[in-house]
PyMOL Python script that loads the backbone (N, CA, C, O; Angstrom):
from pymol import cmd

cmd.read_pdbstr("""\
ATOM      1  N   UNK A   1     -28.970 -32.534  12.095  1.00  0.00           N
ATOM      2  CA  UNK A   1     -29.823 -33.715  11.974  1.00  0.00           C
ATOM      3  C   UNK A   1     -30.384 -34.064  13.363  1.00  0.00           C
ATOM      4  O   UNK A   1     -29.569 -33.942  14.277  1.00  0.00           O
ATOM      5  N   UNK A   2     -31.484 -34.429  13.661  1.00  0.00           N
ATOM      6  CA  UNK A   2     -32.419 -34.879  14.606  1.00  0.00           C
ATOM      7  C   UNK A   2     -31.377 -35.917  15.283  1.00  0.00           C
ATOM      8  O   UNK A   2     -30.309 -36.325  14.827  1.00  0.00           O
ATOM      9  N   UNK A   3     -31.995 -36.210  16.478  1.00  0.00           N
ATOM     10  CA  UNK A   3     -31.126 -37.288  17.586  1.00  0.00           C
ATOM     11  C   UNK A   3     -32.005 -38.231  17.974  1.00  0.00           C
ATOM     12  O   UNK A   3     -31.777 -39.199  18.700  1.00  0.00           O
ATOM     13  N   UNK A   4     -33.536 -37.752  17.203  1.00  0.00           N
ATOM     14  CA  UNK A   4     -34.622 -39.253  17.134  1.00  0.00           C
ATOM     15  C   UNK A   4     -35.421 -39.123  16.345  1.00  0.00           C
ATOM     16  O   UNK A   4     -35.564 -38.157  15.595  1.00  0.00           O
ATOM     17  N   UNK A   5     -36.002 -40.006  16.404  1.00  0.00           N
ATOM     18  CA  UNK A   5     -37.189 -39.966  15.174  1.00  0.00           C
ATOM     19  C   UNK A   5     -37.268 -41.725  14.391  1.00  0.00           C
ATOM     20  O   UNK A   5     -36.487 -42.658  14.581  1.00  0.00           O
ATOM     21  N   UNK A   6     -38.598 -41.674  13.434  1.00  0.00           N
ATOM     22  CA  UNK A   6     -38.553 -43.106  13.132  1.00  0.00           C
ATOM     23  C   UNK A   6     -38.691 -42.945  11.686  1.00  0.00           C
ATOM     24  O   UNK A   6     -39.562 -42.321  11.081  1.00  0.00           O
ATOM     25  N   UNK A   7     -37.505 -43.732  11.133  1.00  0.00           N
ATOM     26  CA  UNK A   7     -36.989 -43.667  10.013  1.00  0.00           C
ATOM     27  C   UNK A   7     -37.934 -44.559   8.925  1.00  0.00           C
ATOM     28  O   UNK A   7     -37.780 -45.780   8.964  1.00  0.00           O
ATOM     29  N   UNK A   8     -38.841 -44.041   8.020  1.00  0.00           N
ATOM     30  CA  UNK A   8     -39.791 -44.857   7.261  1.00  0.00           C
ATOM     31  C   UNK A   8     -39.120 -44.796   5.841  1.00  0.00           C
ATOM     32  O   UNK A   8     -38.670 -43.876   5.157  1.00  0.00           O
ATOM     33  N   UNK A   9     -39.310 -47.009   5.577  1.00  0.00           N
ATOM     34  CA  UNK A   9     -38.476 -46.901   4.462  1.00  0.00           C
ATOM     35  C   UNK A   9     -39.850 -46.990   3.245  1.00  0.00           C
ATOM     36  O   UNK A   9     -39.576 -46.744   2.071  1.00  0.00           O
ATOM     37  N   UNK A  10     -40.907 -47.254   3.530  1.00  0.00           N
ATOM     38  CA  UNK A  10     -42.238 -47.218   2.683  1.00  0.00           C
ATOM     39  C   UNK A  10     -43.514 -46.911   3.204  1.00  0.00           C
ATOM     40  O   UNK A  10     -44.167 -46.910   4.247  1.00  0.00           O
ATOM     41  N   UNK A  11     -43.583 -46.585   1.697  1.00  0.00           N
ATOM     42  CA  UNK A  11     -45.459 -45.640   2.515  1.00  0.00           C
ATOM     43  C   UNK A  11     -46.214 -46.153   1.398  1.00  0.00           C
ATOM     44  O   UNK A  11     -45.873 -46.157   0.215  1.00  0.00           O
ATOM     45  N   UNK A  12     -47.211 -46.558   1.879  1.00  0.00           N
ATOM     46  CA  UNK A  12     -48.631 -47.359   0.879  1.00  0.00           C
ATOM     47  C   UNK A  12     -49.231 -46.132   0.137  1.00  0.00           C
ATOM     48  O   UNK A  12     -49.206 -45.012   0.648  1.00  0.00           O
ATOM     49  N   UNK A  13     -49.823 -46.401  -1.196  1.00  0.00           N
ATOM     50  CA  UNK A  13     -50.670 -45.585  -1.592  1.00  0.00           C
ATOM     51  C   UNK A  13     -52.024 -46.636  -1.885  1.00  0.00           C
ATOM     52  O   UNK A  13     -52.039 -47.727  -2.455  1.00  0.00           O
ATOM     53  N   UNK A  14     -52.920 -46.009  -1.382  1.00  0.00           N
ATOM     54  CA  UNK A  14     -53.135 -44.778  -0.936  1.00  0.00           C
ATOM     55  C   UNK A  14     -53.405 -44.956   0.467  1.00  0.00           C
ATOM     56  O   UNK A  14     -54.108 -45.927   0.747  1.00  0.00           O
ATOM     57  N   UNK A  15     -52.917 -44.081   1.598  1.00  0.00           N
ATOM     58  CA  UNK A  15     -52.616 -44.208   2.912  1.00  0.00           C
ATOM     59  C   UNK A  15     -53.128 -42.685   3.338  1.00  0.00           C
ATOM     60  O   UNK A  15     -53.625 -41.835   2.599  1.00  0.00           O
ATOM     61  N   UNK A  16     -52.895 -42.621   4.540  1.00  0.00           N
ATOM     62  CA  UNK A  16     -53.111 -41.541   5.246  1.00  0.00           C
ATOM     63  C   UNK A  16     -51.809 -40.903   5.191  1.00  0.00           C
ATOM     64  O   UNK A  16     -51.650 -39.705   4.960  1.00  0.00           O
ATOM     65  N   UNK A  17     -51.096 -41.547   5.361  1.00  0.00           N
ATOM     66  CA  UNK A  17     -48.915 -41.530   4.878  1.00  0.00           C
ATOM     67  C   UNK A  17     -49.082 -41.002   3.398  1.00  0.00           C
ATOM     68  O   UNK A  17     -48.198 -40.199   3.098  1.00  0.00           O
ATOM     69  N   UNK A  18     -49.782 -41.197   2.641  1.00  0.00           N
ATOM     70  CA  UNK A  18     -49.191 -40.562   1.519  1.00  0.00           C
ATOM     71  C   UNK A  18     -49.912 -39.601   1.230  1.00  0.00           C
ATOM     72  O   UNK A  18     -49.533 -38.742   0.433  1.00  0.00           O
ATOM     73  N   UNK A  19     -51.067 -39.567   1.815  1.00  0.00           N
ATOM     74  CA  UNK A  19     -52.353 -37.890   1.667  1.00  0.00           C
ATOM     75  C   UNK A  19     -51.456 -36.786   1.998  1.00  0.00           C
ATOM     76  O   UNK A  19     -51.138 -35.720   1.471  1.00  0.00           O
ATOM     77  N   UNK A  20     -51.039 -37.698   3.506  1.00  0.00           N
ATOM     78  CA  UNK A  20     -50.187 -35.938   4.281  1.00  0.00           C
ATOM     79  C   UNK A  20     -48.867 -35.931   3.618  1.00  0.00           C
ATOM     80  O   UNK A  20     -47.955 -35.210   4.024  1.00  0.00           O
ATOM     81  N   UNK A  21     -48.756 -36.674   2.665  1.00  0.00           N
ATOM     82  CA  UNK A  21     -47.109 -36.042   1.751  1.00  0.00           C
ATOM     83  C   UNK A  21     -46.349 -36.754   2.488  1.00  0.00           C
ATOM     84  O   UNK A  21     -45.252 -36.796   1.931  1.00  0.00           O
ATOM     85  N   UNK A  22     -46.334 -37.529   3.753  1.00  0.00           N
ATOM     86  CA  UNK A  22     -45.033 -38.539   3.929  1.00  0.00           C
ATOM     87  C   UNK A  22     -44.188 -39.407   2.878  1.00  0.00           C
ATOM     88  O   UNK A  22     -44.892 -39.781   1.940  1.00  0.00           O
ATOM     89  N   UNK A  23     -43.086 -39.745   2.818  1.00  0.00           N
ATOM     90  CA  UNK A  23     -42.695 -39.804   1.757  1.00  0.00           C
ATOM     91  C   UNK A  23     -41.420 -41.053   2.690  1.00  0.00           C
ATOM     92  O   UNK A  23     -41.153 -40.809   3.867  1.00  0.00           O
ATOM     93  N   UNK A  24     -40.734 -42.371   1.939  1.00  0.00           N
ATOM     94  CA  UNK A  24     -39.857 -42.830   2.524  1.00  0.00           C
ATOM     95  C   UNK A  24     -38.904 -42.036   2.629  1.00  0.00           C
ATOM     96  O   UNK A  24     -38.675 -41.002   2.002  1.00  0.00           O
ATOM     97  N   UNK A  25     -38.271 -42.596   3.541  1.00  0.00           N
ATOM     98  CA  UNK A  25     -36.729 -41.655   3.638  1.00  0.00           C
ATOM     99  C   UNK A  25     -37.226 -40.157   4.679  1.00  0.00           C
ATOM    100  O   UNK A  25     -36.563 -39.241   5.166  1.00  0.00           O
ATOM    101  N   UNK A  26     -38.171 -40.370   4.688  1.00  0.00           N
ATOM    102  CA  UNK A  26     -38.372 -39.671   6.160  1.00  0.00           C
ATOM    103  C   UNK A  26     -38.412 -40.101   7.357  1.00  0.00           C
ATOM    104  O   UNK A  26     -38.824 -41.229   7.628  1.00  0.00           O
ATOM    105  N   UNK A  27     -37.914 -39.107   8.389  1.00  0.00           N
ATOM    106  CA  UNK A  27     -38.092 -39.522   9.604  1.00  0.00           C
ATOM    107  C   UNK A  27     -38.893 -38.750  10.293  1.00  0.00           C
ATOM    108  O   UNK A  27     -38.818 -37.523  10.353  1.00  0.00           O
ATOM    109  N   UNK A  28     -40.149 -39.853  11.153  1.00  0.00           N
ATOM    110  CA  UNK A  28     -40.970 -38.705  12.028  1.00  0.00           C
ATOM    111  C   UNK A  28     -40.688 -38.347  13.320  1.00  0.00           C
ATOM    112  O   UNK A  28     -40.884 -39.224  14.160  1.00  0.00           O
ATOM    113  N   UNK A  29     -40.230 -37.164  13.744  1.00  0.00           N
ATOM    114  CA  UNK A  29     -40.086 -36.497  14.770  1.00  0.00           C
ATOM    115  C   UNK A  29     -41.170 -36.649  16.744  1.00  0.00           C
ATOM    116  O   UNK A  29     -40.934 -36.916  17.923  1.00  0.00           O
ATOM    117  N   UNK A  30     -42.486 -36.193  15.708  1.00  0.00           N
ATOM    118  CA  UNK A  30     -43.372 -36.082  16.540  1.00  0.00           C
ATOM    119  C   UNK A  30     -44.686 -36.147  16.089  1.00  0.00           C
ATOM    120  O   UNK A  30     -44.940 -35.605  15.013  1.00  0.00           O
ATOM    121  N   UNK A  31     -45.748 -36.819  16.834  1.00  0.00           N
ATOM    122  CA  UNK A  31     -47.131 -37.003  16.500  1.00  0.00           C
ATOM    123  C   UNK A  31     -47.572 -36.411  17.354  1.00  0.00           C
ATOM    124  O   UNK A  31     -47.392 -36.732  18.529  1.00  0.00           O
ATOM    125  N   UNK A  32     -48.480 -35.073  16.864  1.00  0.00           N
ATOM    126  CA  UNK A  32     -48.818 -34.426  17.899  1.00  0.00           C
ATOM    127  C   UNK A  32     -47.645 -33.856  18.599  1.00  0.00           C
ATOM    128  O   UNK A  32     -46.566 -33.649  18.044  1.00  0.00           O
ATOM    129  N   UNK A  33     -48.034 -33.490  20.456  1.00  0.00           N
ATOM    130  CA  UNK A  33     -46.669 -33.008  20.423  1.00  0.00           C
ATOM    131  C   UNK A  33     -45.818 -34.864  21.326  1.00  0.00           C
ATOM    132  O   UNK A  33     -45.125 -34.854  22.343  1.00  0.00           O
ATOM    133  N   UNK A  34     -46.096 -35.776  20.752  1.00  0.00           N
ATOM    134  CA  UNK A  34     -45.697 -36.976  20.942  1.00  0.00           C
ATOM    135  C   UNK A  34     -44.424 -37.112  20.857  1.00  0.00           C
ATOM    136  O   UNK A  34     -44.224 -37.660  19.773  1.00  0.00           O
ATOM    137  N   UNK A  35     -43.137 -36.868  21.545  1.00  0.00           N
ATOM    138  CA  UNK A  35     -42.114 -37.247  20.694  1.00  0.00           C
ATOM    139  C   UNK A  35     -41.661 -39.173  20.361  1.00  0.00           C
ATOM    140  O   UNK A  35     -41.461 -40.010  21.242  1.00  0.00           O
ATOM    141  N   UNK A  36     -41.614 -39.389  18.950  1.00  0.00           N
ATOM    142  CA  UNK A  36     -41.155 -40.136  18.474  1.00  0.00           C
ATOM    143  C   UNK A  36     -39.702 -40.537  18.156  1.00  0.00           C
ATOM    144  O   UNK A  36     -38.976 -39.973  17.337  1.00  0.00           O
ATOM    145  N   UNK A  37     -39.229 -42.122  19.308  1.00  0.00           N
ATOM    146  CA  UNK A  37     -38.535 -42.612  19.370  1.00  0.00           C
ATOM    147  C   UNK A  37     -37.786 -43.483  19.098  1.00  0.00           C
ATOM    148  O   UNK A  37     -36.576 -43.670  18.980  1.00  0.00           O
ATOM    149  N   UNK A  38     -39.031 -44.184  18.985  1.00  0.00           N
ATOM    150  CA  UNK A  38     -39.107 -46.313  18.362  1.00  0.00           C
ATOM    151  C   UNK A  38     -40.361 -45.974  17.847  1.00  0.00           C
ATOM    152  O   UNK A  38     -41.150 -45.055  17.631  1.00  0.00           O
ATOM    153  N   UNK A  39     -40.050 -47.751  17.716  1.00  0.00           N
ATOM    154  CA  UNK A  39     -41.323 -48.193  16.441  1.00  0.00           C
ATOM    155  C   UNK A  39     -42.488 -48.120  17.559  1.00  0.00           C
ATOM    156  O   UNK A  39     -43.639 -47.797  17.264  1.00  0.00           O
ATOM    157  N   UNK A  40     -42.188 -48.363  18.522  1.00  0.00           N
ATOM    158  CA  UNK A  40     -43.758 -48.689  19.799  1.00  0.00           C
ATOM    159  C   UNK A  40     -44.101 -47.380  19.855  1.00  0.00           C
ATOM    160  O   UNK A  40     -45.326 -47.259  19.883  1.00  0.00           O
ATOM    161  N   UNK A  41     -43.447 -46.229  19.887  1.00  0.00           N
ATOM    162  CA  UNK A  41     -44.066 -45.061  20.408  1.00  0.00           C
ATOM    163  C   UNK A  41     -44.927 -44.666  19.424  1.00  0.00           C
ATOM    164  O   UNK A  41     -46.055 -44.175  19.456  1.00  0.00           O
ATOM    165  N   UNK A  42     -44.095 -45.010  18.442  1.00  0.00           N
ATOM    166  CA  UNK A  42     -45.357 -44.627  17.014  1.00  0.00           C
ATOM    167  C   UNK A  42     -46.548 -45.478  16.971  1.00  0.00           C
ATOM    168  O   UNK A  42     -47.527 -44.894  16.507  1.00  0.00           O
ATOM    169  N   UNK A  43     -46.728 -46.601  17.297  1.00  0.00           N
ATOM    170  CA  UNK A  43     -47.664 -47.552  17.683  1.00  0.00           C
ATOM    171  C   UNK A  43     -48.032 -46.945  18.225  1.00  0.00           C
ATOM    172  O   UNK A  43     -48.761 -46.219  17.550  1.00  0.00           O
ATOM    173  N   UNK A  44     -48.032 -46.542  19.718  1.00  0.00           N
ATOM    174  CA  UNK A  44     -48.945 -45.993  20.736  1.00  0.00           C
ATOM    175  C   UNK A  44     -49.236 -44.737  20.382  1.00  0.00           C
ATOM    176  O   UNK A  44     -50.339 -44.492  20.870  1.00  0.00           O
ATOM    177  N   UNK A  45     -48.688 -43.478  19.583  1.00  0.00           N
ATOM    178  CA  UNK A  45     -49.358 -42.837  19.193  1.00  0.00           C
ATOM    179  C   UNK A  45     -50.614 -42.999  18.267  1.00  0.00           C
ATOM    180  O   UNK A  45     -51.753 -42.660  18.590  1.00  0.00           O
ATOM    181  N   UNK A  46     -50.212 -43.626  16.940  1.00  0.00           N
ATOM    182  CA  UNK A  46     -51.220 -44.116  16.268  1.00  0.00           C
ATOM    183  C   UNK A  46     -52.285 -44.697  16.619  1.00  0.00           C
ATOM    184  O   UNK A  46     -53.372 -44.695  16.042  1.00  0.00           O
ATOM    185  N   UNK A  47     -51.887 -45.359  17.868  1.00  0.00           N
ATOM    186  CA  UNK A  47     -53.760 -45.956  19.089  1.00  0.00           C
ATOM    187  C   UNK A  47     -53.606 -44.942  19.741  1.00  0.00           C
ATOM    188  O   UNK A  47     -53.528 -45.638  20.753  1.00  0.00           O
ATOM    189  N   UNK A  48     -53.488 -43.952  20.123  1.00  0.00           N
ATOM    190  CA  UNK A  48     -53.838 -43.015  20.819  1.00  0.00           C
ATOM    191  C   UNK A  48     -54.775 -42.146  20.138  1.00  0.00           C
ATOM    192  O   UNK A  48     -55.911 -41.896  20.539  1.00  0.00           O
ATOM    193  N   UNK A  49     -54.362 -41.806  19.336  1.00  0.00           N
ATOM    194  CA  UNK A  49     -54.684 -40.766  18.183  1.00  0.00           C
ATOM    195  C   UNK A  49     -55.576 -41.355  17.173  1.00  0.00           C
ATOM    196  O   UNK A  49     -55.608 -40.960  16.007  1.00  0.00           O
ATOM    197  N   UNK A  50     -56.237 -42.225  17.602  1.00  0.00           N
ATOM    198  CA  UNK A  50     -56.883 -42.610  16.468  1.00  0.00           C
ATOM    199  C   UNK A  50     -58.538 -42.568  16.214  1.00  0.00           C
ATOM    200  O   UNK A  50     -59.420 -43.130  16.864  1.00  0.00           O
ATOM    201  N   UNK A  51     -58.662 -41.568  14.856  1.00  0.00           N
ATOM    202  CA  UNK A  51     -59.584 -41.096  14.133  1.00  0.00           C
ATOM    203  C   UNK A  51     -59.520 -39.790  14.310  1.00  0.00           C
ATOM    204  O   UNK A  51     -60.625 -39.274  14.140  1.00  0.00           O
ATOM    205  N   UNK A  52     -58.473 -38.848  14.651  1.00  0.00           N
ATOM    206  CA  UNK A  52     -58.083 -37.248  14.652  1.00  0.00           C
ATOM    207  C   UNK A  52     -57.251 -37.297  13.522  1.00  0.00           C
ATOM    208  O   UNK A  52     -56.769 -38.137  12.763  1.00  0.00           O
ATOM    209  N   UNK A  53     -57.263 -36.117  13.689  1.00  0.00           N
ATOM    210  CA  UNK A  53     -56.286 -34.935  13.082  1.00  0.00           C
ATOM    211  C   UNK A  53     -54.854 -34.534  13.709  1.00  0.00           C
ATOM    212  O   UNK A  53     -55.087 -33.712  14.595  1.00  0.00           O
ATOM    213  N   UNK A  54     -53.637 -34.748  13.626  1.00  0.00           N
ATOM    214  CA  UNK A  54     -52.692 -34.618  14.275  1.00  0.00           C
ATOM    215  C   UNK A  54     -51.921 -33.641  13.478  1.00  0.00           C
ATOM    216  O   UNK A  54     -52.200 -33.407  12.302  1.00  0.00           O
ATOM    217  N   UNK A  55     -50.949 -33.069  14.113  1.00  0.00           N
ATOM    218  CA  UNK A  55     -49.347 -32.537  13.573  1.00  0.00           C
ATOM    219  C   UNK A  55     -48.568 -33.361  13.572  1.00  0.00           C
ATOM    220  O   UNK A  55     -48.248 -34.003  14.572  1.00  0.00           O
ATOM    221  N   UNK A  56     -48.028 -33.532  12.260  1.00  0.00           N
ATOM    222  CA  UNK A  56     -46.750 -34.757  12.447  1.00  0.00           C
ATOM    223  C   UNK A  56     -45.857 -34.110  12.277  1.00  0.00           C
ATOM    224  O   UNK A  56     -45.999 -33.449  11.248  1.00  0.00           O
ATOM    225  N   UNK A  57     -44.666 -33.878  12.927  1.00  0.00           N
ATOM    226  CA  UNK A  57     -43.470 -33.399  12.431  1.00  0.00           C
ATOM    227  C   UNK A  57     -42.726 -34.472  12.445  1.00  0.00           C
ATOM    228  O   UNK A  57     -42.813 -35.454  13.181  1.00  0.00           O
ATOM    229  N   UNK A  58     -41.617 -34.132  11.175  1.00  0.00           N
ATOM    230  CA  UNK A  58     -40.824 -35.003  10.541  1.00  0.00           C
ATOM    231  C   UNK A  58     -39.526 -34.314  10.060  1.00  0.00           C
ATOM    232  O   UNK A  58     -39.253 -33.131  10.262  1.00  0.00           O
ATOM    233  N   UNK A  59     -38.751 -35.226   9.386  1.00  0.00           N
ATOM    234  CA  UNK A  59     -37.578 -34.739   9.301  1.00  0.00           C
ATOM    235  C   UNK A  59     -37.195 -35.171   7.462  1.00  0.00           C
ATOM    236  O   UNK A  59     -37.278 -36.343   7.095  1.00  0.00           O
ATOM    237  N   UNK A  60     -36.786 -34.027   6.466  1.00  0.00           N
ATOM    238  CA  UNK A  60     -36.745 -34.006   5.225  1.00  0.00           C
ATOM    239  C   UNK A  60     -34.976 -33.349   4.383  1.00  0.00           C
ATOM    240  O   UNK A  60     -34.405 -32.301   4.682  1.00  0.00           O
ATOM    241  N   UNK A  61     -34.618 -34.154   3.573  1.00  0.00           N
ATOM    242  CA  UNK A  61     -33.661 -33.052   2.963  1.00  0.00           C
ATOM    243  C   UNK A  61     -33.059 -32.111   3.914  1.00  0.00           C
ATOM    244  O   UNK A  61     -32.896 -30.973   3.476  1.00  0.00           O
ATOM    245  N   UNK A  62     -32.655 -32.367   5.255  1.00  0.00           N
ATOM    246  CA  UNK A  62     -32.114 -31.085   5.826  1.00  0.00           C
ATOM    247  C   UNK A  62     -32.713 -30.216   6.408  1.00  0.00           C
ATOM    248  O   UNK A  62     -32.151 -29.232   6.889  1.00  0.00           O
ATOM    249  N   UNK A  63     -34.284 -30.489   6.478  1.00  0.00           N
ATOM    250  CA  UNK A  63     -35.105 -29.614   7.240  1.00  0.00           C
ATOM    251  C   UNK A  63     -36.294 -30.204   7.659  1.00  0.00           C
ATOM    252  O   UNK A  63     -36.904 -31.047   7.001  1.00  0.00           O
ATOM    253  N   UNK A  64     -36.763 -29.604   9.168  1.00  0.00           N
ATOM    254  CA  UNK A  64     -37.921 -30.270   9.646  1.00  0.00           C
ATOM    255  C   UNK A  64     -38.903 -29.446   8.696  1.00  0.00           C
ATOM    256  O   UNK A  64     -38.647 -28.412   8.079  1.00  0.00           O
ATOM    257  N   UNK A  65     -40.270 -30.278   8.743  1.00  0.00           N
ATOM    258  CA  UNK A  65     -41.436 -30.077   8.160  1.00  0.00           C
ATOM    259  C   UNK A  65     -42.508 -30.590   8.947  1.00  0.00           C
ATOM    260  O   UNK A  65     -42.416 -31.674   9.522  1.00  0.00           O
ATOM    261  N   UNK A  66     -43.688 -29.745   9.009  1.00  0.00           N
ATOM    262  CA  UNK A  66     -45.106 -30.162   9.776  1.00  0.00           C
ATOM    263  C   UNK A  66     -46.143 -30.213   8.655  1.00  0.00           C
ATOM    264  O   UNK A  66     -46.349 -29.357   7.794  1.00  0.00           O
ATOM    265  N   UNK A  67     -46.681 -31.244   8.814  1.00  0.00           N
ATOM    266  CA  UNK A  67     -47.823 -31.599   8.402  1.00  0.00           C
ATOM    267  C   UNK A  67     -49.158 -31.700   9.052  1.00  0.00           C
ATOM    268  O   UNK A  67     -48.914 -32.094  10.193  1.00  0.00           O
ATOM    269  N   UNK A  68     -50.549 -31.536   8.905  1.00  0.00           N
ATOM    270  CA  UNK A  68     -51.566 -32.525   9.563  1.00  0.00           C
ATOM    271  C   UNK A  68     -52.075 -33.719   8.910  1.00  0.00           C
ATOM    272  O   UNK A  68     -52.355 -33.778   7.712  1.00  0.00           O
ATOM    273  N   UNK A  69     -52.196 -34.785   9.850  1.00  0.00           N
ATOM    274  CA  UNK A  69     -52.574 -35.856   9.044  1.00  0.00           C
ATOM    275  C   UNK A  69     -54.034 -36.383   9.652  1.00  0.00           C
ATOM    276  O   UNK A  69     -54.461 -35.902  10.701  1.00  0.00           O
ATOM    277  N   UNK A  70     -54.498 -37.030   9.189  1.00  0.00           N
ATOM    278  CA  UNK A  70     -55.992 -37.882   9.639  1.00  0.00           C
ATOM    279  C   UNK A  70     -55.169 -39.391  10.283  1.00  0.00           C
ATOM    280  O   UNK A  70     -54.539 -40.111   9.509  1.00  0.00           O
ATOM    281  N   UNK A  71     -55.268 -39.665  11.531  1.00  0.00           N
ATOM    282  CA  UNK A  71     -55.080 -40.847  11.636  1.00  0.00           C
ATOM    283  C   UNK A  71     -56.431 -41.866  11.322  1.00  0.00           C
ATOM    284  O   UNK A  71     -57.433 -41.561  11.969  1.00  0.00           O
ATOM    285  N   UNK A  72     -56.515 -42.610  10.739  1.00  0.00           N
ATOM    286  CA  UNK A  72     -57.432 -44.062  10.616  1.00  0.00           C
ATOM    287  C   UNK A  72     -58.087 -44.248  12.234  1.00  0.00           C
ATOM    288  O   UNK A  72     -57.541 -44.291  13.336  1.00  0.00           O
ATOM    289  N   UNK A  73     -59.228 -44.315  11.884  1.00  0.00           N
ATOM    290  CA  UNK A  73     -59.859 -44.995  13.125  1.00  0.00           C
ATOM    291  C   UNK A  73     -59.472 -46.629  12.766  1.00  0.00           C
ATOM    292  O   UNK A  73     -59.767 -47.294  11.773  1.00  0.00           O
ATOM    293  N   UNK A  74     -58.522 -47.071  14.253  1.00  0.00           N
ATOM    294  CA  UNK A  74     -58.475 -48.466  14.626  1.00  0.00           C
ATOM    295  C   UNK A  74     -59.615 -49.090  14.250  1.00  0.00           C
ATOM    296  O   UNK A  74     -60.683 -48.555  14.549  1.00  0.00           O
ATOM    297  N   UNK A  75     -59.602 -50.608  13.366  1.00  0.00           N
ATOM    298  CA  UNK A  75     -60.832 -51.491  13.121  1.00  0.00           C
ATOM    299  C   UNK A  75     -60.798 -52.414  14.301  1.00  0.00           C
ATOM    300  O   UNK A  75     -59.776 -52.640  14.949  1.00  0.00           O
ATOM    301  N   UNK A  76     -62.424 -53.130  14.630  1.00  0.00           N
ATOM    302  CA  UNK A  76     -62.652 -53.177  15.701  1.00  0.00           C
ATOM    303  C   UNK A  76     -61.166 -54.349  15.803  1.00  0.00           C
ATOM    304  O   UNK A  76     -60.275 -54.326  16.652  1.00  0.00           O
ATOM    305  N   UNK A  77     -61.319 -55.289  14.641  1.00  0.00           N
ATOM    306  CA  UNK A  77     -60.281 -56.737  14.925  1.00  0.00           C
ATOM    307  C   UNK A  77     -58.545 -56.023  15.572  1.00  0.00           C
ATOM    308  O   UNK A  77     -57.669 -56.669  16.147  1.00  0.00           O
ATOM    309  N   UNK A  78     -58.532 -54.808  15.277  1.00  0.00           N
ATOM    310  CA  UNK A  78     -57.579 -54.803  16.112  1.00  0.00           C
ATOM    311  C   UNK A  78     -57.601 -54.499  17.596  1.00  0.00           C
ATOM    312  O   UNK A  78     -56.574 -54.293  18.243  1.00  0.00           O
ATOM    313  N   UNK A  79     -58.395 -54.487  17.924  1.00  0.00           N
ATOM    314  CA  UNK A  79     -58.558 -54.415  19.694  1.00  0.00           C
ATOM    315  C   UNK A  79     -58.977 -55.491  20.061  1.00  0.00           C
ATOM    316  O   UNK A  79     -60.163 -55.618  20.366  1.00  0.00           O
ATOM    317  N   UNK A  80     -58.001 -56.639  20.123  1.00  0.00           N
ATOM    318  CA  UNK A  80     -58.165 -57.738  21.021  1.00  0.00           C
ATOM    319  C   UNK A  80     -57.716 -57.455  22.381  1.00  0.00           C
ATOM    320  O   UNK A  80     -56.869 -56.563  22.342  1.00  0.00           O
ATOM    321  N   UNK A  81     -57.952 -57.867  23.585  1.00  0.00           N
ATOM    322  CA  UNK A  81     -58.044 -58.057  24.878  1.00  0.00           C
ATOM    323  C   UNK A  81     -57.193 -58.914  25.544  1.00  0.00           C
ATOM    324  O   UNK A  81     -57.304 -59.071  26.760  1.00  0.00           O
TER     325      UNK A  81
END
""", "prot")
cmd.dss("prot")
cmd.show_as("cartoon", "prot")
cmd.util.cbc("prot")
cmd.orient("prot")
């Protein structure tokens, strides 16, 4: 079992989380080659990365799995100053 990662207990449909097959009860590893720690790193990946195409690796049943996902381009109201 992984020694990090961020443990998701729900995923919206319809999401970008549920296109790329994320599923609760997963944990994501890495965005990009991002490693994921906490909830902020995934934040800052997700504004980092946003309106690409990424590799998410994650963690499933006993085995890692890679996906690509589309991150959402940020709307403008979330970039306050």
């Amino acid at each position: 079992k992984p020694d990090h990662g961020l443990f998701i207990d729900d995923v919206f449909d319809p999401s970008p989380a549920s296109t790329a097959g994320i599923q609760p009860g997963d944990l994501i590893l890495s965005i990009s080659d991002t490693k994921i720690v906490s909830v902020v790193d995934f934040q800052q990946a997700l504004y980092y990365f946003s309106g690409t195409k990424v590799p998410i690796r994650f963690f499933r049943d006993g085995k890692e799995m890679l996906k690509i996902m589309q991150i959402e381009k940020r709307p403008a109201a979330a970039n306050r100053k």
